[in-house]
Structure formats: C-alpha cells, structure tokens
N, C-alpha and C positions, 0 to 999 in steps of 0.2 A: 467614379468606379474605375477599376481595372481595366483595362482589354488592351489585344495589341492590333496594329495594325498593319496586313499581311501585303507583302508587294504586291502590285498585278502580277499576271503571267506574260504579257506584251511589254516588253522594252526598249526603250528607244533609247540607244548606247549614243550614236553621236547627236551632238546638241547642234541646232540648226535655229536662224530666225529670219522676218524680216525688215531689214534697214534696222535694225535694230542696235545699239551699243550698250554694253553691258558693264555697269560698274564695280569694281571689287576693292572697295578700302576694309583694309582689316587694322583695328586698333583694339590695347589695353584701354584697362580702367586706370587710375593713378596706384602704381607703384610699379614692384619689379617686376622684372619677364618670373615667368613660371611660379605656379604654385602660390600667387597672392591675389587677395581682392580680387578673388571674384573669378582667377583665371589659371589655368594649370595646363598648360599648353607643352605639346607633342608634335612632332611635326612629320610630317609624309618623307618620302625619299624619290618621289615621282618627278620630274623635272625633265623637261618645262610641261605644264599643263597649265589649266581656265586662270588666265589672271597670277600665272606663277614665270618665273625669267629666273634662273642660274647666272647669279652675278659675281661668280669668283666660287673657289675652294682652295685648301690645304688640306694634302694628304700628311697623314698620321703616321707613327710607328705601327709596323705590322702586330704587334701585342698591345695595343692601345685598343681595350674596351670601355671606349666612356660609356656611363650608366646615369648621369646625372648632370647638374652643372647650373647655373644661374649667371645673368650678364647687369653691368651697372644698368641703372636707369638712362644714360646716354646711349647707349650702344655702343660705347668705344672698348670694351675689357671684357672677357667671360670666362669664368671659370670654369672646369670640369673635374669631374671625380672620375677614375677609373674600376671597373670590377676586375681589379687585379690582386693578387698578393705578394707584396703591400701594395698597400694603394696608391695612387699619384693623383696630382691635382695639377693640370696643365692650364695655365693661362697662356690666351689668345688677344694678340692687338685685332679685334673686330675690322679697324678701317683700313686694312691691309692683306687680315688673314693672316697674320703670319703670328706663330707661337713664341712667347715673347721668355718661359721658364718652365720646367717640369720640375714640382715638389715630390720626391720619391719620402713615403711615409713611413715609420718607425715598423718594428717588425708585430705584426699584430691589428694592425691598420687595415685591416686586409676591407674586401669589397666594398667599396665604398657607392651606393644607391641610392642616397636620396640628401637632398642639399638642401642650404634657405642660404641667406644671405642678411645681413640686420640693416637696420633704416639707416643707418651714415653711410654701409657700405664699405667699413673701413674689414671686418671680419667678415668669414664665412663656416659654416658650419655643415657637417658632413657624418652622417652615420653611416656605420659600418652593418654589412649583412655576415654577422657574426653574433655568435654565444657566448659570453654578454654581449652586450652590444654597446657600442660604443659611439661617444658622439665625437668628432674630431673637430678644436677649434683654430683657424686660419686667420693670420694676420695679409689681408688681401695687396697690402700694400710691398711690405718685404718679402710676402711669400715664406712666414715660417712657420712651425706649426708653436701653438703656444698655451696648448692646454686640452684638456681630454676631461670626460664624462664615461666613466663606467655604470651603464646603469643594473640596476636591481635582477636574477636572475627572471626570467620569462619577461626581460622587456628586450629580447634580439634580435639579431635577424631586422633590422629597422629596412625598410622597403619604401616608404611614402614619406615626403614632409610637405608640410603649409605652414604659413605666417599668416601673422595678423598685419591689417593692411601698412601697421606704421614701423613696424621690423623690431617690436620689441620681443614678441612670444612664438616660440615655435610650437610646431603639435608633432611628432615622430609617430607615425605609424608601423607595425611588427607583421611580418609574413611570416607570425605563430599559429599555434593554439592550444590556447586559446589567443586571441589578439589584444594586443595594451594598444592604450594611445600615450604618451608619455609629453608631458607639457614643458617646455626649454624655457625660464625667464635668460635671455639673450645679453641682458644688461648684465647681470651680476653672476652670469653659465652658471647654473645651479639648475639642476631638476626641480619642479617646485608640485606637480602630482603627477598621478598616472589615473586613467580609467581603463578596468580591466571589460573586456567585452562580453557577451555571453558565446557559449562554446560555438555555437552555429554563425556566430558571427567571425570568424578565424579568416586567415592568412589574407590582410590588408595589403593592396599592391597599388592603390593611386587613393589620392586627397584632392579636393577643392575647397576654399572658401570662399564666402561670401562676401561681399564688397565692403560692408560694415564690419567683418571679421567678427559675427555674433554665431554661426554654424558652418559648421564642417561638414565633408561629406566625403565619407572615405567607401573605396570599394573593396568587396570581400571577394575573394576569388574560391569562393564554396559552391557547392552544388547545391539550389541551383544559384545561383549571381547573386549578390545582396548588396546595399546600397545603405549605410550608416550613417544616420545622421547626427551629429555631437551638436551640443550646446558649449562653445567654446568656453563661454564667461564662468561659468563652475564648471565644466570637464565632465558632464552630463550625459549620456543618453539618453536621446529622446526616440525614437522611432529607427526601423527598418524598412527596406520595400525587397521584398525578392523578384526575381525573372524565371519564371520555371522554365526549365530546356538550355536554360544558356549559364557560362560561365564567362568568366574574364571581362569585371568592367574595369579595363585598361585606362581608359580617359575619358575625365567628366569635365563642362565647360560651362560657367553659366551667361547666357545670353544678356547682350549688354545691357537690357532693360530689366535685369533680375526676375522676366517671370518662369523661365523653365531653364531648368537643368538639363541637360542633353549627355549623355554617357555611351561608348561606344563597348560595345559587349564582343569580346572576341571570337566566341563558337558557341554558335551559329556567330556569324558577322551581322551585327546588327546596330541599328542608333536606337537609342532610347531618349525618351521627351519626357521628364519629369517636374508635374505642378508643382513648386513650391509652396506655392498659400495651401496647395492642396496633396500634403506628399505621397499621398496611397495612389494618386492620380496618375496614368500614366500612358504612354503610347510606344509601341516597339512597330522599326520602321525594318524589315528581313533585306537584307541585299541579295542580288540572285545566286545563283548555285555557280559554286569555282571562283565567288567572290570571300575569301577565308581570314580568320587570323587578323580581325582587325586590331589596332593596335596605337591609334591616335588621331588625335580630335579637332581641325580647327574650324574656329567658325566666323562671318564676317562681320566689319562692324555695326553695320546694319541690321544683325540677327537675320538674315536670308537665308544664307546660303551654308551648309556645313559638309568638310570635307574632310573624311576618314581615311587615315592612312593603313594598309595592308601588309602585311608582312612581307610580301613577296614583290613591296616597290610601288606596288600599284595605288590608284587614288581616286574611290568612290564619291560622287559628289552629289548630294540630297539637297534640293529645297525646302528649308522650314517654312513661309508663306501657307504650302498646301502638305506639307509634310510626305514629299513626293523626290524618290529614286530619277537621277537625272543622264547617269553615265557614270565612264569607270576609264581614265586616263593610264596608258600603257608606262611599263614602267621604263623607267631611265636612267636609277639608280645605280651605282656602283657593283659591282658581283652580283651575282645570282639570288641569292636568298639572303639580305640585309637583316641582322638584330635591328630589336627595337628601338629607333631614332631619337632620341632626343632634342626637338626646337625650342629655342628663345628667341622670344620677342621683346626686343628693350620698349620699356615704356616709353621713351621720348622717341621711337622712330616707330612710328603704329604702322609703314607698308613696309616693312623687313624684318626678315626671322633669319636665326642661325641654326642650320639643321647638323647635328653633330650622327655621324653613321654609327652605331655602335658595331657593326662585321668587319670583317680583318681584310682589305687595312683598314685601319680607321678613318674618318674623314668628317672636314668641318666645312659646309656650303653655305656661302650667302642665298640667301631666295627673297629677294624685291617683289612685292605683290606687286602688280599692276592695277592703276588707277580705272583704266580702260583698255578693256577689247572688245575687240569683233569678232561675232566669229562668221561660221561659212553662211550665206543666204540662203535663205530656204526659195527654191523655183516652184511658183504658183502656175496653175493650170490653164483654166479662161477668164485669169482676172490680170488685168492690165490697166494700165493709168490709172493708180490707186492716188487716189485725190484726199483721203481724211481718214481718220480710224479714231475710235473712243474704248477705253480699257476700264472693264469692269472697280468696285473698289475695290476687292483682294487682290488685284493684280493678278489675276487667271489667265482670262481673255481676252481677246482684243477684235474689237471688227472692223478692217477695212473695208471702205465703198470703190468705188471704181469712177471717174469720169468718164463715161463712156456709155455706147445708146446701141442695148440699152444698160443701165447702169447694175452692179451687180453688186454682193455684201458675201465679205467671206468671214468665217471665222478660224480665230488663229489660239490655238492651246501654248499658252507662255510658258506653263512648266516643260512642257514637254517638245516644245518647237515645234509643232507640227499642224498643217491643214486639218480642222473638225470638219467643215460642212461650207459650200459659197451656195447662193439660190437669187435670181435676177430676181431684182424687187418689182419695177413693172415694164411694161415693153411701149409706157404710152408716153413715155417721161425722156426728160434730156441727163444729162451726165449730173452724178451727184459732187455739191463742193463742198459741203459742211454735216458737222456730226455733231450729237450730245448725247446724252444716255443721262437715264431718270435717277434718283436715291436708290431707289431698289434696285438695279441693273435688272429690271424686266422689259425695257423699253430703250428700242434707239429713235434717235429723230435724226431724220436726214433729208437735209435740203438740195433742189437740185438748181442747175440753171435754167433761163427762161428766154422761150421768144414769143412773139404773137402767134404762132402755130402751137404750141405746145402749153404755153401757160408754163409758170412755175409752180412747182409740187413740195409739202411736207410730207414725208412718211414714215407714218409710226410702226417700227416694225419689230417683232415679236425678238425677242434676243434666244431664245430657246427655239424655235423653229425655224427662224429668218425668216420669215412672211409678212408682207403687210398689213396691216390690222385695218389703219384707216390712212384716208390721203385728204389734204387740203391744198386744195389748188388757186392761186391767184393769176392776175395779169402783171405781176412786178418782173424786174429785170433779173432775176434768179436769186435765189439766198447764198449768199456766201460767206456769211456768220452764225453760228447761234452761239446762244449762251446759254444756261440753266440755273436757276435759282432754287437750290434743294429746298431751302427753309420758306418759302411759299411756293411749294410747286407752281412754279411759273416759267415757260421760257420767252427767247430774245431772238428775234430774225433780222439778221441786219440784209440790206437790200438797198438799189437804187430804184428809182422810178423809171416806168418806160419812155414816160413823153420827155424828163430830162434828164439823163445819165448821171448831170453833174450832182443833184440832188440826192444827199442819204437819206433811207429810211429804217428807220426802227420800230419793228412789229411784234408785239404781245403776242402767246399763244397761251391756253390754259390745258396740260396734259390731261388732266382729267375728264373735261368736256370734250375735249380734244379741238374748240374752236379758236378764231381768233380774238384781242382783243379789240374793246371796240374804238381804241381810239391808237393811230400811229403817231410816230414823231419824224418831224421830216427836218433837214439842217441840209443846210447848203454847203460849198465847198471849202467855207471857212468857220466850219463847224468848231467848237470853242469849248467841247467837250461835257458842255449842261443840256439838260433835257428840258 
C-alpha cells in the first residue's frame, strides 16, 4: 500500500559514534557515468563533507552554463553541453582538469540539456530544449558536429536522456504537454518511435533505467509529482505513481541490488523509496524545515546511505537501513545560490565523481569519496572500560558491556549516534569480557570474569529493557569467549580451568532452558583445534 513516512520532530544534525569507522565506497553498475544501467547520477555542490575530499577544480567561462554532459568509462574525458545559445560542448582532460576544446554549435543548437553517449564512445549525442527539438550528433574524438535529428512537432523542449545498458538506444524525454518519449536507434541516428504520454503525465525532467535496460522511469514535474514507468522493449506504458503535496522528482537512483528506486522530490525536499516488484509501493522520507529545493541524488554502494544535494549547496544525508534522516552538511560550494549540478561518475573509477556547477562562473570539481572516515566520538557518561559490544541484525543497535565492578551494558542508536539507555547488570559479579546476542536480537549473553570469591556469571539480559532475565554461575576462571550457533540455538563459553590456567575449556549452553550443557571439552595448551 501507499503511505509516507513523516521525519520525527527531534534531530540530531551532527553525527557522532563510538570507536567506530565508517565506510563509504560508492560505485556503478557496468557501463557509463550518468543516466545508464541502472544509474542517473547528480551530484551535490557541498564539499568537503561524510566520506567526500575536493581533489582539484577548473574554473569556467563566466557564461558557461553546463546543463548535461557524460564521461568515457575510464574516467579520463568528459564531455558537457551548455544551456547557452548556441550551444557548446566543452571537453575536459578529467586527469588534470583542464579543458582540452569548446565546440561552439551552429545557430539553432541552442540549449542543450540532456546527453547519452554510445557503447564504443566514439559519438555523443545532445538534445536541444527547443521547438522542434533537436538532437545534436558528436564525433567525441575530432570534436565535430556531424549530424542532427529534427524531430516531429511536440517532441521538444528534450529535458531528460537514458540508454540502454550497451549504448545502442537512446530514450529522450520532453518538458511538454503533453510529454513524448522519443526512441534514438544510436547505430544508424534514425528516430525509430515515439510514445506520447497522457496529458497529466506532462513536463518530463529526469530518466533512469534499469540495469537490464527492460524499464525506464521518468519524472513528471506536475502537480502533484508523478513517476512513469516505460516498458523500454516496445516503448510502452505501463504504470504511474503520484506524490500528493510534492513536485519536482529531480533525481531517481536505483539501488545497487535493484529492489527500490529512491527519487528525490524538490518541494517539499523529500526522498522517496520506491518497490519495484511492487510499484504502487512506496515510502516518502520529509527533510526538516529550511531544508529546500532538493535537487540530486547519490547513493553508496552498498545501498546504505543516500545523500541529496540542495540547491542552496547544502547536502542532507539519510540512512536507507532504517530509512532514517541523519544531518545536513553546510555548504562550501562556489557563490551563493549554485544551479543545478551536474555529477559523473565514470564507471571504471567507482570512489570519484566529477561535479560540474551549472552558476556563473562555471566550474568542474573532482570529488574522491573516501574509503574511510571517522568521525567525532561520542563521550559516554558512567560507562568506562568498554570490554565487548554485539550489533543487532539490521544494524540499529549496538550494546556495550563495561569491564568494570560493577559491570554495566549501554545501548547505542547507530542511525542516530546517540546514548539510548546504560543500566548496571548486577552489583554481585566481576567485569564483563564477552558478548553474543540470539537470532531474534531479544537476548544478550554476556560473560564476566572469575575468582573463588565471586564465581564466574552468564547473563541473559533483556535487549529491550537491559535487565537481567536469568544468571548462571560457575567456578571456572571467567568466560572470555562465546559464540552462538543460530541454526541450533545453542551457545559456546570458552573459559580456562581454575585448578589449571593452562587448560582450555569449552562449555555448551542451551538459551532456551537457559542451562548448561552436560558435558565440557577441556584441551591443553597444544590444543590442535578438534573437539
């Protein structure tokens, strides 16, 4: 079914953990940066922010509005369109930054918005936001122009392109209305159909495709937001989804595992999380108020994390895991109020994008994601000598124990960075060394150390309240392993003996009875790794 899903009212802007390092590899699917297989990528103007470094730029001519553009699969060439009249097509040497020619285009050529590029890479292709509309074809090598597409009246105004993942077939989308989709066979530039839309479905302004290049998904900048789905292989409609209250779905990305489509809604600012298997399916994530004007889309490649670029520079960043608002990076971009960005990501270099500024002046910035950061520690309260922690499955929560007497269990919000709840487990026990947590995450087990005064303790304790449920206590020299076996609920206490140190032991426990088992394994100090 429908429904969206409303921010809380409490926000926690700076992201905080702890000891914790945070990975951020972003990569393609195979083929080129933007608008193919699967990915239609926009990039932020915010720098440096989470897992983002400024590795160089070139500045533009102050009347250079790029509006589009595509880079080879290596990363070393990219080209751009300008919304100028006429148009120009600036190619850039990438491993330098520096502009390598500007094609100034015949008189009529005018705004040029939305580009592909074909599977050898040797052409590119450029429609015009003009009546007719026009499709401009590029010899990428001489840089000349070498052929044009006038097409049919009410196919103009061309605003959106996608390819099919092997660069034979373009799709041109029109910010009319009514709205065409108009189909480029690439090999022999021929228009070869068009599908006209229905009237409510009008003024197309981004595409994605699918990684098989079997659906497209274009966005309608109507009241209220609509989301079009094409059947590439006949040029088909198949379905819509509307957003009521919102317009402007700027940028759509599908996550590297192909199950949801994610699209960033301009006003209100918002992400949207759309089922594929299920397209009526859907989720809308609101960013807070004064956060406006979203306007591009990336996401990592791990499908985690998505970060939405702002008009105004700035860069909101959402966790998909729990589909959760994380913070909002101040901006750093060039001027005041930046046009709408345009990023490439070549597919052979998946942690760098090329972010091109569409505002005056113009400008082309490398941005190297970072493999790893850290970021600032979160300072915890009465919890000290944090000995072990176990992390739910969804990657939520996290609970640290404490070595220490008496020994205490905090829990920690990963989306959010922040202290839930600590509560001392008992006050009769020595410092805890080991953790596990059950299939279900209703249960931790935590092991403490041992002497003849104290005995050493298991205890099972509630993950939703942090309370002890039950405790088992022996005379062994502390546990300082477990393990956990989901698929026979059964866990593992590894442990030494008290009367010989040098002696391992290995002790059964059954969570469900909560006792021990009835027989241990005991191995000496040239233990040979069989039981």
């Amino acid at each position: 079914m429908k429904h969206s899903k409303e921010l809380p009212n409490r926000l926690l802007v700076t992201r905080i953990t702890v000891l914790i390092a945070l990975s951020f590899h972003l990569h393609l699917a195979p083929g080129h940066a933007a608008n193919i297989a699967g990915y239609d990528f926009v990039g932020t103007t915010s720098y440096p922010n989470d897992g983002l470094v400024n590795a160089g730029r070139i500045e533009l001519e102050q009347d250079v509005l790029i509006d589009c553009g595509f880079t080879n699969r290596a990363g070393t060439l990219a080209w751009y369109g300008t919304n100028t009249s006429p148009g120009r097509i600036i190619k850039v040497d990438l491993s330098n930054l520096q502009k390598v020619e500007t094609l100034v285009l015949e008189e009529g050529d005018d705004f040029l918005s939305a580009a592909v590029i074909d599977g050898d890479e040797r052409y590119g292709y450029f429609g015009t936001k003009t009546e007719p509309g026009k499709i401009i074809k590029i010899d990428l090598e001489t840089m000349k122009r070498v052929g044009e597409i006038t097409l049919p009246e009410g196919e103009g105004n061309l605003e959106t392109a996608i390819a099919n993942p092997n660069g034979t077939t373009a799709y041109f989308g029109t910010y009319s209305a009514p709205a065409h989709i108009v189909e480029i066979d690439l090999m022999s530039f021929s228009r070869t159909r068009g599908l006209l839309l229905p009237a409510n479905e009008s003024l197309l302004i981004s595409g994605v495709a699918d990684a098989a290049g079997q659906f497209g998904y274009f966005g309608s900048q109507t009241i209220p937001a609509k989301i079009v789905k094409v059947d590439l292989s006949n040029l088909t409609r198949v379905d819509s989804v509307s957003f009521t209250g919102y317009i402007g779905p700027r940028q759509g990305v599908i996550e590297p595992a192909g199950v949801y489509l994610y699209y960033c809604l301009s006003t209100p600012a918002g992400l949207v999380r759309l089922d594929l298997a299920n397209f009526g399916d859907y989720d809308i994530l609101n960013l807070p108020a004064g956060q406006v004007n979203a306007v591009s889309l990336l996401i990592n490649g791990g499908g985690t994390e998505a970060h939405m670029g702002l008009l105004d520079g700035r860069f909101a960043q959402i966790g998909l895991t729990n589909f959760l608002y994380k913070g909002v990076h101040a901006s750093q971009g060039p001027g005041t109020v930046d046009d709408v960005p345009v990023a490439l990501r070549p597919a052979d270099l998946p942690n760098t994008a090329f972010v091109a500024h569409g505002g005056v002046p113009g400008a082309i910035v490398r941005v190297n994601f970072l493999p790893l950061e850290r970021s600032e520690p979160l300072l915890l309260e009465d919890e000290s000598h944090l000995s072990t922690a176990i992390v739910d499955h969804d990657g939520r929560y996290a609970y640290y124990a404490t070595d220490s007497v008496p020994p205490r269990v905090v829990k920690i919000d990963l989306e959010r960075m922040k202290r839930v709840q600590s509560r001392i487990l008992r006050t009769d026990v020595l410092g805890v060394l080991s953790s596990a947590i059950d299939g279900g995450d209703l249960y931790g087990y935590f092991g403490t150390r041992g002497d003849a005064t104290s005995g050493t303790a298991l205890m099972e304790v509630n993950l939703d309240s942090l309370y002890v449920d039950r405790t088992l206590t022996s005379d062994l020299n502390g546990y300082s392993s477990i393990a956990f076996d989901e698929s026979a609920n059964r866990g593992w206490l590894g442990t030494r003996t008290t009367n010989d140190p040098s002696r391992i032991r290995v002790r059964s426990f059954d969570p469900s009875k909560f006792a021990f088992g009835t027989k241990d394994y005991d191995v000496d100090s040239n233990y040979d790794g069989n039981l």
